[in-house]
C-alpha positions in Angstrom: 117.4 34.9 325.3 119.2 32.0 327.3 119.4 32.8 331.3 120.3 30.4 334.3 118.1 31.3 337.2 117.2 31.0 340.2 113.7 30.0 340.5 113.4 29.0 344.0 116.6 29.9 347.4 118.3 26.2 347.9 116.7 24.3 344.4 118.3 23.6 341.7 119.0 26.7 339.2 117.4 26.4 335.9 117.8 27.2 332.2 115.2 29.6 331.6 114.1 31.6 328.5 114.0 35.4 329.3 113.6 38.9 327.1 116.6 40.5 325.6 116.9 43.8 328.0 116.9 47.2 327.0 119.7 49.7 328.4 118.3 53.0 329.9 120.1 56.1 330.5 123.6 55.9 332.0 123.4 51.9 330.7 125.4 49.5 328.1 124.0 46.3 326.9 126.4 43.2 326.8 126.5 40.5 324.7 127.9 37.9 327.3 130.4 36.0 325.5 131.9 34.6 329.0 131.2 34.8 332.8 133.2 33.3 335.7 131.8 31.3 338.5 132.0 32.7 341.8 131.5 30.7 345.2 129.2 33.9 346.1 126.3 32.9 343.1 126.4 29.3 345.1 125.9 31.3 348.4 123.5 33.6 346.7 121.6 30.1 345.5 121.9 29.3 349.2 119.8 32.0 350.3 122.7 32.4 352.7 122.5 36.3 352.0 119.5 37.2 351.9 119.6 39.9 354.6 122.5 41.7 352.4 121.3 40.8 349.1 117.6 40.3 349.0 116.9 39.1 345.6 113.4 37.9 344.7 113.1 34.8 342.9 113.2 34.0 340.0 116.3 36.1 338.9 119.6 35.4 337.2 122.2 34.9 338.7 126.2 35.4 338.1 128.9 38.3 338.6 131.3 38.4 336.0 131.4 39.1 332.6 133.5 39.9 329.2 131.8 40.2 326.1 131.2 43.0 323.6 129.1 46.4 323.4 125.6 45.5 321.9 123.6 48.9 322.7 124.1 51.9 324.8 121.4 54.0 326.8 121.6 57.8 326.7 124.1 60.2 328.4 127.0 56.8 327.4 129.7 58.3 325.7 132.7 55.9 327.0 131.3 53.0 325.0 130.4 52.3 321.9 128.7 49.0 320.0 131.7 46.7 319.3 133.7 47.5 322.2 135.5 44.8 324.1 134.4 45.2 327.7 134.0 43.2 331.2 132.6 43.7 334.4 131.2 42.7 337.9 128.1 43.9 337.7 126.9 46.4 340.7 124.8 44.0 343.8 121.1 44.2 342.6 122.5 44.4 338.8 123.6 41.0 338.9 122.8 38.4 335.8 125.7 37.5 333.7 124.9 33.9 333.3 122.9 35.0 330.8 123.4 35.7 326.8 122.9 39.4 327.2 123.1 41.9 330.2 122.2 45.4 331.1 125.3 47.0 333.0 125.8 50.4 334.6 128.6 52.3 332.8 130.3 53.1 335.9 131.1 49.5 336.0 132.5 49.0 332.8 135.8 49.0 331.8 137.7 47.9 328.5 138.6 44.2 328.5 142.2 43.7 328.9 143.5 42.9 324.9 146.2 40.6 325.6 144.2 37.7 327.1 140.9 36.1 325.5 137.9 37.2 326.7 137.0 33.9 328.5 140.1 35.2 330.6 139.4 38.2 331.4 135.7 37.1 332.5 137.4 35.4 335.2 138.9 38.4 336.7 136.4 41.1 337.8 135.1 39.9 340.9 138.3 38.7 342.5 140.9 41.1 340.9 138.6 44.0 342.4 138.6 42.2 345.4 142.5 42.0 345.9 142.5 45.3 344.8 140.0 46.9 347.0 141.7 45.3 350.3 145.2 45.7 349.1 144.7 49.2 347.5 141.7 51.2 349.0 141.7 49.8 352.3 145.3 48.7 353.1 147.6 51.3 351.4 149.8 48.2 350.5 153.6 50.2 349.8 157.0 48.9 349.5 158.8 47.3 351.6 155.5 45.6 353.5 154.9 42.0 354.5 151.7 40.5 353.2 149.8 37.4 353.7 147.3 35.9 351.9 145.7 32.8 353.1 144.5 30.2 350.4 147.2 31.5 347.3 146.1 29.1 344.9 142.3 30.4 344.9 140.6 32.6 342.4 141.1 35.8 344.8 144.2 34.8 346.3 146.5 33.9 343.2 145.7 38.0 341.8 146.1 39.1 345.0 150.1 37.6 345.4 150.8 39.0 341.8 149.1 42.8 342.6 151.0 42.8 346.4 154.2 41.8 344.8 153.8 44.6 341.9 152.8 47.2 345.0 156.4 46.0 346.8 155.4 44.0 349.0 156.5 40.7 350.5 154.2 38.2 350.3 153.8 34.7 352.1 150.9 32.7 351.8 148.9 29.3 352.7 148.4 26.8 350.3 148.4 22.8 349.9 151.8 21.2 348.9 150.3 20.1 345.5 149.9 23.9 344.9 153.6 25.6 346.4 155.4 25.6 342.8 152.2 27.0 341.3 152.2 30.2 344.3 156.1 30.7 343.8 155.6 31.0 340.5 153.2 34.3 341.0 155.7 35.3 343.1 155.4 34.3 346.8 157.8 34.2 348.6 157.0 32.3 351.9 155.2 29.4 351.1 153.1 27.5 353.9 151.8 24.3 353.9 148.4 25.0 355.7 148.3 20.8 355.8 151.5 20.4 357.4 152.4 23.7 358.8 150.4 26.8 361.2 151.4 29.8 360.0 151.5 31.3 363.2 155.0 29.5 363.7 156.0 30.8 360.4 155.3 34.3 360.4 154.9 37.3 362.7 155.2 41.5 362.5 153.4 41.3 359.3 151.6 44.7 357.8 148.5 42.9 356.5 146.3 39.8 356.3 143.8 38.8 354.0 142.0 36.2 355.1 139.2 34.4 352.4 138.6 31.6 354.7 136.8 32.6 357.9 136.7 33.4 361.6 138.9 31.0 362.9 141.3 31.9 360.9 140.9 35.4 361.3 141.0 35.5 364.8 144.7 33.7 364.7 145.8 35.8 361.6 145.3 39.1 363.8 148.2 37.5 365.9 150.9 37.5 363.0 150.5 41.3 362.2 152.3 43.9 363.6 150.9 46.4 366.4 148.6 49.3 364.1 148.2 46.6 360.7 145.3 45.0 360.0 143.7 41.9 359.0 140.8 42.1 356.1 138.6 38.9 356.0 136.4 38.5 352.9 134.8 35.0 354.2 133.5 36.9 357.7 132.9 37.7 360.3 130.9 40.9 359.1 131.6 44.1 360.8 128.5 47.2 362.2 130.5 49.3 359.8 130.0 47.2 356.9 126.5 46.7 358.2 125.7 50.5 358.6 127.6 51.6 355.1 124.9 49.0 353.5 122.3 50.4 354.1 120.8 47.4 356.7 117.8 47.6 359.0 119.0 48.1 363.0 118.2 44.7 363.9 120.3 42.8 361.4 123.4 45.4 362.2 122.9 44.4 365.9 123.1 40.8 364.9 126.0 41.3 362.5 127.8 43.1 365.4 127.4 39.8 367.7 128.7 37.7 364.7 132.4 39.8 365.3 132.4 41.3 368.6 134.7 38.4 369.3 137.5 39.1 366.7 136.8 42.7 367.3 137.4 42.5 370.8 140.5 41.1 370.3 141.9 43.1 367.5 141.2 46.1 370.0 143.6 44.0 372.8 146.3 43.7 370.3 146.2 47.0 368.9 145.7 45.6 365.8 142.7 46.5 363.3 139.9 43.6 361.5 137.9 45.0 358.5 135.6 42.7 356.8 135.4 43.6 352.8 132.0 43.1 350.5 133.9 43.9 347.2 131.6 47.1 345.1 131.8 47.0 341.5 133.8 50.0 340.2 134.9 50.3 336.2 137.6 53.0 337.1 139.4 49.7 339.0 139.0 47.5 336.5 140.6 49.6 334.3 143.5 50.1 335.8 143.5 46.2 336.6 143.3 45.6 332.5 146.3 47.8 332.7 148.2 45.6 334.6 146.8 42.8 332.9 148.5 44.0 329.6 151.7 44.9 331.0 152.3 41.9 332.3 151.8 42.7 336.2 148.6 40.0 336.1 147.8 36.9 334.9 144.4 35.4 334.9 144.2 32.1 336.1 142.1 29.8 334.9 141.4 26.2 336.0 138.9 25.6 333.4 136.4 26.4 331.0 133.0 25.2 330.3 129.8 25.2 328.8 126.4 27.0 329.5 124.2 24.3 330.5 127.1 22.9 333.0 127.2 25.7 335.0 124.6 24.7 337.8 126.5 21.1 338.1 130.0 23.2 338.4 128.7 25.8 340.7 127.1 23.2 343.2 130.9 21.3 342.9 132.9 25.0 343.4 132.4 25.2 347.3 133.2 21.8 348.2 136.1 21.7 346.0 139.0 24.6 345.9 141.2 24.6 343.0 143.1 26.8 341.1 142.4 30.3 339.9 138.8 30.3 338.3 136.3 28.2 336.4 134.9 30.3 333.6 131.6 29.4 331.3 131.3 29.8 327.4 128.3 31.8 327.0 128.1 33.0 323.7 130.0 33.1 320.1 131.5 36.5 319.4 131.8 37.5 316.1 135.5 38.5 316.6 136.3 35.3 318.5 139.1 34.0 316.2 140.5 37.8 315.6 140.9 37.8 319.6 142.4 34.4 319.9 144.5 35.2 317.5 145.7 37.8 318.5 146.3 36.3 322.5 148.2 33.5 320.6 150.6 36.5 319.2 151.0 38.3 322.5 152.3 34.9 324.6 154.4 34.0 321.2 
């Protein structure tokens, strides 16, 4: 089958020919019909974590998925060949720019059915990500005040729409070319990070997510309120994160150095900073396809393209921030016109 890998941390990735995988026990195969593009396969490209994530070349790279249910290992009862399914594949698993791809069950779930599946493909890794810092870790309820810095990106335009389903008010940071496009998933303080600092817009907030890095996370833990807390997904990595994964002593000492800064001075404002490395989980993503079909989410995406352009977008998706995702046509599914059909109906 057709794979993009990488052969070699910081060369170009290739189109390579691979075997077809076999699922084992407690495993589905997936015919990949699309994956999104993260800025963490560049990153991964990069070498830049390598200490987390230590991948031996050649491998293939990519994290999302939506496709269909080509075999299933023993013990899989959940799926069955045909199904309609996505996924962010567990770190270690990864491989979705790829034309098949062996999955873990546990990190399944059912593709959403009233969106293709080139848009649910864009949703795994960032929808589990809002979910996992506005749900698991922050308890988001009513009534809150949320911000989310950079609205318009992949992980921030899910995470307005799930923090203004949980009740929450939302304000978030954004260029002016994109403040109609955040309003419109339902912020309601828009900041023009250009034109504007947020800290002169906002205070008392409950939470902060923060997907840019530690400068801005050091000044987003002064807009929240005494006991809320700020989660940053760009860094500064935490011990705890480093201890819960498993790293050697040496590399949680130096991931303590990287944030004893912004740790120190959540501690003097009495306010908390938790860095979040999403984990795959199909449970989540079901209930995210929930939401997804009642109308709670919308996928965005910016645009769709080919296999063999992924490398060129990839290497462009860091430099660049646009809207929502950028999501790559991997294979034809036999039910492709039946599904877009059938999306046509749904926003008809």
């Amino acid at each position: 089958m057709k794979a993009i890998a990488v052969t070699q941390y910081k060369k170009p990735l290739a189109v390579i020919e691979v075997p077809t995988p076999r699922p084992g026990a407690g495993e589905v195969l997936v015919r990949v019909a699309a994956a999104g593009l993260n800025q963490l396969d560049e990153k991964v490209r990069l070498g830049e974590f390598r200490q987390i994530l230590p991948y031996r070349a050649p491998f293939v790279l990519g994290h999302d998925l939506a496709g269909t249910v080509a075999e299933v290992g023993a013990g899989v009862s959940t799926f069955a060949v045909g199904d309609e399914v996505y996924a962010r594949p567990r770190d270690g698993r990864i491989g979705t720019f790829a034309e098949h791809v062996v999955v873990d069950a546990s990190d399944l779930a059912f593709a959403p059915q009233s969106v293709s599946l080139e848009e649910a493909a864009g949703l795994p890794l960032v929808a589990l990500t809002a979910w996992q810092a506005l749900v698991e870790i922050g308890n988001v309820r009513p009534g809150q005040r949320v911000l989310v810095h950079a609205g318009a990106g992949g992980v921030g335009s899910i995470a307005i729409q799930l923090a203004k389903h949980l009740g929450a008010t939302v304000a978030t940071t954004v260029s002016a070319a994109n403040v109609d496009f955040v309003r419109g998933l339902g912020a309601d303080v828009v900041i023009d990070y250009r034109s504007q600092d947020f800290e002169d817009v906002v205070s008392g907030y409950d939470l902060v997510l923060d997907s840019v890095g530690a400068e801005s996370v050091a000044k987003s833990l002064r807009v929240v309120r005494r006991g809320g807390i700020v989660i940053g997904i760009a860094g500064p990595p935490t011990p705890q994160f480093a201890k819960a994964a498993g790293l050697s002593k040496p590399v949680q000492l130096a991931v303590g150095a990287l944030s004893r800064g912004v740790r120190g001075r959540a501690s003097k404002l009495g306010v908390r900073y938790e860095f979040l490395f999403m984990h795959a989980d199909g449970d989540q993503l079901q209930s995210i396809a929930a939401l997804v079909d009642a109308g709670v989410i919308r996928p965005i995406v910016s645009a769709t393209i080919d296999f063999d352009d992924v490398p060129a977008a990839l290497s462009e998706l860091v430099a660049k921030s646009g809207r929502g995702k950028i999501v790559a046509r991997i294979g034809a599914q036999d039910d492709a016109p039946i599904r877009q059909a059938a999306s046509e109906k749904s926003s008809s």
